[in-house]
C-alpha positions as CSV (number, residue, x, y, z in Angstrom):
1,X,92.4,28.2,17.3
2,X,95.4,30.2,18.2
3,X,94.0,33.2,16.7
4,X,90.3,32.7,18.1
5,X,92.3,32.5,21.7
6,X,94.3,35.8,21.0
7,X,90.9,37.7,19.7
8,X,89.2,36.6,22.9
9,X,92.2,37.9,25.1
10,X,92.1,41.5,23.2
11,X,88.5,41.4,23.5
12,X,88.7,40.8,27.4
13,X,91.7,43.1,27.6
14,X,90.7,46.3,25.6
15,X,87.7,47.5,27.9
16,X,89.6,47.2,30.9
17,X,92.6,49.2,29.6
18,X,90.0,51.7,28.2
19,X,88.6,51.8,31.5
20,X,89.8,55.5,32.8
21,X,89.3,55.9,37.0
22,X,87.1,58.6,38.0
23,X,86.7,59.9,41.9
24,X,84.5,62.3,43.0
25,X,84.4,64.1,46.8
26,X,84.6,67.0,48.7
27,X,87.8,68.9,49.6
28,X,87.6,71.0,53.0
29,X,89.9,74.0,53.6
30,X,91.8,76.6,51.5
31,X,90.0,76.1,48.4
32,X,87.0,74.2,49.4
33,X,84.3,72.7,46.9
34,X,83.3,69.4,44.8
35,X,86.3,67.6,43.5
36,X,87.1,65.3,40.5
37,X,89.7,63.2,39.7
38,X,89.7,61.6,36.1
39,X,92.8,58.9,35.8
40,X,94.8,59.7,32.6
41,X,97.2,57.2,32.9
42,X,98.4,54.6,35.8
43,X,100.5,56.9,37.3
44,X,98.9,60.5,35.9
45,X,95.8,62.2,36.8
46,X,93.9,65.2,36.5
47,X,92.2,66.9,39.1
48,X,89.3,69.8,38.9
49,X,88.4,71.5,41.9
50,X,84.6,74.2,41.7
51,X,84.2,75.9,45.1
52,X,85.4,78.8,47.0
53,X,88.6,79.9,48.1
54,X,88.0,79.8,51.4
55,X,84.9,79.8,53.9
56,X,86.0,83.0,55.6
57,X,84.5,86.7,54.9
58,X,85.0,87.8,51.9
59,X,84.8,84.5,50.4
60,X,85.4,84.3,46.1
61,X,84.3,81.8,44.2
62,X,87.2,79.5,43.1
63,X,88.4,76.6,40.4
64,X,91.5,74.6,39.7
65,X,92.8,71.9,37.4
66,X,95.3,70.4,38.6
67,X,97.9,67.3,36.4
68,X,98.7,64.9,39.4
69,X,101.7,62.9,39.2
70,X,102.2,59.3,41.6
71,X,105.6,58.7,41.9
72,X,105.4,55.9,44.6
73,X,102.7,53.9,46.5
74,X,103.3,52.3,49.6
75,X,101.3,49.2,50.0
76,X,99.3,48.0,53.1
77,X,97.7,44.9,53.7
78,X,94.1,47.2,53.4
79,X,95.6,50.4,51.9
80,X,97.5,52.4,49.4
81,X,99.2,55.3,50.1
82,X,100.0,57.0,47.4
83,X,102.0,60.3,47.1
84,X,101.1,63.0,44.7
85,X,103.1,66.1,43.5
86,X,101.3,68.5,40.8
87,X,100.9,71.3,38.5
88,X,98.4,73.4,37.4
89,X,96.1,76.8,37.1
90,X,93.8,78.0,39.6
91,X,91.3,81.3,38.9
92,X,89.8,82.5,41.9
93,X,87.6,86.2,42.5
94,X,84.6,87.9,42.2
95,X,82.9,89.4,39.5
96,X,85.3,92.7,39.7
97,X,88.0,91.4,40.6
98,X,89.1,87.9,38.5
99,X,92.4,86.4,39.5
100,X,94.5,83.9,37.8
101,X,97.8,81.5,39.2
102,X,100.2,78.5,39.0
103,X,99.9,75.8,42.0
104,X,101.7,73.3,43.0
105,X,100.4,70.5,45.3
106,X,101.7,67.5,47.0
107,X,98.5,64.9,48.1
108,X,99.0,62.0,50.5
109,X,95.9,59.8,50.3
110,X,94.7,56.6,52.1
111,X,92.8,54.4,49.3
112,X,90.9,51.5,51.1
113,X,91.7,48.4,48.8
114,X,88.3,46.8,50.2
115,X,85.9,49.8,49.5
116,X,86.2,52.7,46.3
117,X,87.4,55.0,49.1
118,X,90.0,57.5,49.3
119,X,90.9,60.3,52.1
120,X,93.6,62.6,51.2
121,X,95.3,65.6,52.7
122,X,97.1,68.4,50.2
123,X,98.8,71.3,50.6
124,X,100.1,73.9,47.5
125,X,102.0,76.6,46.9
126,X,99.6,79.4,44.7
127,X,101.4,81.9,43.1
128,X,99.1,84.5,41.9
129,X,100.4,86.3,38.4
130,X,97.0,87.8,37.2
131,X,95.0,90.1,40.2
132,X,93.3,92.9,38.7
133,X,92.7,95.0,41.9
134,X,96.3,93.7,43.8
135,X,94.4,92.3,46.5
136,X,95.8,89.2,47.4
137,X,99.5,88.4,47.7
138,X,101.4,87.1,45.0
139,X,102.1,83.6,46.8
140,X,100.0,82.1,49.5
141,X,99.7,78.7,50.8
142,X,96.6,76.4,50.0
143,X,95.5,73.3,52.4
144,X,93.0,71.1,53.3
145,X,91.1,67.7,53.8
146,X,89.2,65.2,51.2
147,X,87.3,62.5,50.6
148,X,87.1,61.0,47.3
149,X,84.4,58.0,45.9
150,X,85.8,56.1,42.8
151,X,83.7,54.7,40.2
């Protein structure tokens, strides 16, 4: 019996803890685009950004990924607010001219407990080590606005 109880526990227990979070949204801002966030741990994420790098003239198209670290939660009696500091490589340009850098963000969200929803606000540091044509400077601040849905 005790081993029939203990084999009904892992069976119960196994597809939550195998259960990874996912978010998807839109990020508004200094890069702007379609955002994922794939849970790789309780307190580790990672987090892909596809859009432009800004919605200016001259606008390139624009991708990060990005490791998210949670280091504390603060807990409402409707919402999480977790903080987020990151690394990770962004590649941003044109055709001709392809550039490649390290970021560094730090996310403050506001997870509804009631509802999979999430708004967030981030700003990075970008410092560019690849620019074919030197036409951006070597660090520049990112920034901007999202919303996230999580299945």
């Amino acid at each position: 019996m005790r081993n029939l109880v203990v084999a009904a526990l892992l069976l119960v227990a196994a597809p939550a803890a195998a259960r990874a979070e996912v978010g998807i949204g839109l990020f508004v801002g200094e890069p702007a685009g379609l955002d994922l966030k794939f849970s790789v741990g309780r307190k580790s994420a990672l987090d892909l950004l596809v859009g432009w790098d800004t919605f200016r003239d001259g606008r390139a198209g624009y991708g990060h990924l990005t490791y998210l670290y949670t280091p504390f939660v603060g807990v409402g009696s409707s919402v999480l607010v977790p903080l987020r500091i990151g690394i990770g490589g962004a590649f941003y340009g044109n055709e001709d001219d392809v550039n490649v850098g390290v970021r560094a963000p730090l996310e403050l969200g506001l997870r509804f407990t009631d509802t999979p929803i999430e708004l967030y606000g981030e700003i990075a540091l970008l410092l560019t080590f690849l620019d074919e044509n030197n036409s951006r400077d070597d660090i520049h601040a990112q920034g901007g606005l999202g919303l996230r849905f999580y299945f």
